[in-house]
MIDRENGU-844734 format. One record per residue (C-alpha): residue in one letter; x, y, z. Coordinates in nm, 2 decimals, padded with zeros to 4 digits, always signed. Layout:
REM residues N
[A,[X,Y,Z]]
...
This chain:
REM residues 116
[X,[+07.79,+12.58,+08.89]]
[X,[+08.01,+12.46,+09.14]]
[X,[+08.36,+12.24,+09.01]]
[X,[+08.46,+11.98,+09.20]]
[X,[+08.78,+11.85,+09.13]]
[X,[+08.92,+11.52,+09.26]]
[X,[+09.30,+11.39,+09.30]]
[X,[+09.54,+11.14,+09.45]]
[X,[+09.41,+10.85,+09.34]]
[X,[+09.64,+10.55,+09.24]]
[X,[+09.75,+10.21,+09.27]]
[X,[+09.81,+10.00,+09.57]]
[X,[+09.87,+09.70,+09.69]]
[X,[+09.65,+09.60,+10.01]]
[X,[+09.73,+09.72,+10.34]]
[X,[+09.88,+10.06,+10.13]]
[X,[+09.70,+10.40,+10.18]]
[X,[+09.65,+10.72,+09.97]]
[X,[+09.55,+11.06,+10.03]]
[X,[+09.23,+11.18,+09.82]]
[X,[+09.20,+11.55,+09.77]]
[X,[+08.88,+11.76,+09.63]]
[X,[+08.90,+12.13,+09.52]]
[X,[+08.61,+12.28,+09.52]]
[X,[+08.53,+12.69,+09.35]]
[X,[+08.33,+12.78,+09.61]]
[X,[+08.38,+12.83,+09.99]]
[X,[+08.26,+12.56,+10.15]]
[X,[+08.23,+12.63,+10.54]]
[X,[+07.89,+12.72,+10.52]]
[X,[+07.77,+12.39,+10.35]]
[X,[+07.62,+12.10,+10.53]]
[X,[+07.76,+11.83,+10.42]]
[X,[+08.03,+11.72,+10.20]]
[X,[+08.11,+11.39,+10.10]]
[X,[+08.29,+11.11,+09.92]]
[X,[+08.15,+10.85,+09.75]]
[X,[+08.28,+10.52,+09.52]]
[X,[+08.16,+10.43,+09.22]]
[X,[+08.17,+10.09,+09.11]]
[X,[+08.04,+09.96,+08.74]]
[X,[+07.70,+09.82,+08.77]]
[X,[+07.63,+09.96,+09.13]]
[X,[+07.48,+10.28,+09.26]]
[X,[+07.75,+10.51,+09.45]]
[X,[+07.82,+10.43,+09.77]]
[X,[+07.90,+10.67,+10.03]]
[X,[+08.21,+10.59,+10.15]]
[X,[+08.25,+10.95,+10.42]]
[X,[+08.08,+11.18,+10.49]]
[X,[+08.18,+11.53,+10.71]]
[X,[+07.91,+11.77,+10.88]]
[X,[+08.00,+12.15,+10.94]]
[X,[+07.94,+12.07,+11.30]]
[X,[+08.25,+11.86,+11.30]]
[X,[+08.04,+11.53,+11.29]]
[X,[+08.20,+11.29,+11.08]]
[X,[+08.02,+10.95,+10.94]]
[X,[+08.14,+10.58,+10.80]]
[X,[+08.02,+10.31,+10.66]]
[X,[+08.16,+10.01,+10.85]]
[X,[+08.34,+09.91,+10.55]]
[X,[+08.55,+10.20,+10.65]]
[X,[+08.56,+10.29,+10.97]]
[X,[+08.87,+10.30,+11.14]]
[X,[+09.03,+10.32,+10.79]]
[X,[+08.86,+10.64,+10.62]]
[X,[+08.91,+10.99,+10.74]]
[X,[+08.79,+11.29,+10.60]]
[X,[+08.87,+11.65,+10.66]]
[X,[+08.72,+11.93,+10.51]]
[X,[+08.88,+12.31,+10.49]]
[X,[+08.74,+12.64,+10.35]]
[X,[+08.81,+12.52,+09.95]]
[X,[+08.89,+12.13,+10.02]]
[X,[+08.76,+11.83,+10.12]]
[X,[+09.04,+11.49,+10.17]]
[X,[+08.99,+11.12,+10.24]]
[X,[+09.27,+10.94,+10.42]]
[X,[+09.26,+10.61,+10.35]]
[X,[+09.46,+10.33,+10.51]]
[X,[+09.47,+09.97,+10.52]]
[X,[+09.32,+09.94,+10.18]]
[X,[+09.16,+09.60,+10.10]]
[X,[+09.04,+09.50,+09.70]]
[X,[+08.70,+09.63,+09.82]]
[X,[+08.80,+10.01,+09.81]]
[X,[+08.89,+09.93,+09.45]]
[X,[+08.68,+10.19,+09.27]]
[X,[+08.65,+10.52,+09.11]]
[X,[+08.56,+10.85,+09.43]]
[X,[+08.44,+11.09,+09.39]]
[X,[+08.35,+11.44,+09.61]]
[X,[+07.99,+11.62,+09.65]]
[X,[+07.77,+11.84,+09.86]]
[X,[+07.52,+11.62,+10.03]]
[X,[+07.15,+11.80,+10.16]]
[X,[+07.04,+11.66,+10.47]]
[X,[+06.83,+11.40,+10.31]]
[X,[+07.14,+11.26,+10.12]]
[X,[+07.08,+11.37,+09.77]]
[X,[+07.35,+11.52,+09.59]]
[X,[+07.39,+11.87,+09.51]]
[X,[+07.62,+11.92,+09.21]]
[X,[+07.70,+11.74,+08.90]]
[X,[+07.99,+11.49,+08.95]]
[X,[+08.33,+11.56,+08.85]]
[X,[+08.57,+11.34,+08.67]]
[X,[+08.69,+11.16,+09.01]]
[X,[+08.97,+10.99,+09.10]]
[X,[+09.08,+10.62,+09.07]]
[X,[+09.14,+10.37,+09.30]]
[X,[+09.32,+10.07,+09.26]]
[X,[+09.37,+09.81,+09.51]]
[X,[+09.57,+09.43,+09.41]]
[X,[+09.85,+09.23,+09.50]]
């Protein structure tokens, strides 16, 4: 089974940013997609990134121009900038097929905290 182990979350106040960092055991260059997600209580995850091997890259508008992800052979990061309350939540990193289901079990993610 494939670990997936999330980092760099935090606190911070809005307009702040933080770096997001995924370690994954197995070589990743081959996979489709990887992604992040946030978890919220009571909501279904929302994917929050999402990065193709081709190079494409995808964002919700929520994010976009604020969210960057970046994916090496063992790694997968979020940039985030300009944080708002919204982004408040906990992320989390996963393999993606191409019809958007999830591949492995979730790891323990990271949290995010965004308030004055």
């Amino acid at each position: 089974q494939v670990q997936l182990v999330e980092s760099g979350g935090g606190s911070v106040q809005p307009g702040g940013s933080l770096r997001l960092s995924c370690e994954v055991s197995e070589n990743i260059r081959s996979f489709w997609s990887m992604a992040w997600y946030r978890k919220v209580p009571g909501k279904e995850p929302e994917l929050v990134a999402e990065a193709l091997n081709n190079g494409i890259r995808h964002y919700p508008p929520s994010v976009q121009g604020r969210f960057t992800i970046s994916r090496e052979r063992y790694a997968v990061y979020l940039d985030m900038n300009d944080l708002k309350t919204e982004d408040t939540g906990v992320y989390y990193c996963n393999r993606a097929t191409d019809s958007g289901k999830i591949v492995y079990s979730w790891g323990q993610g990271t949290p995010v905290t965004v308030s004055a």
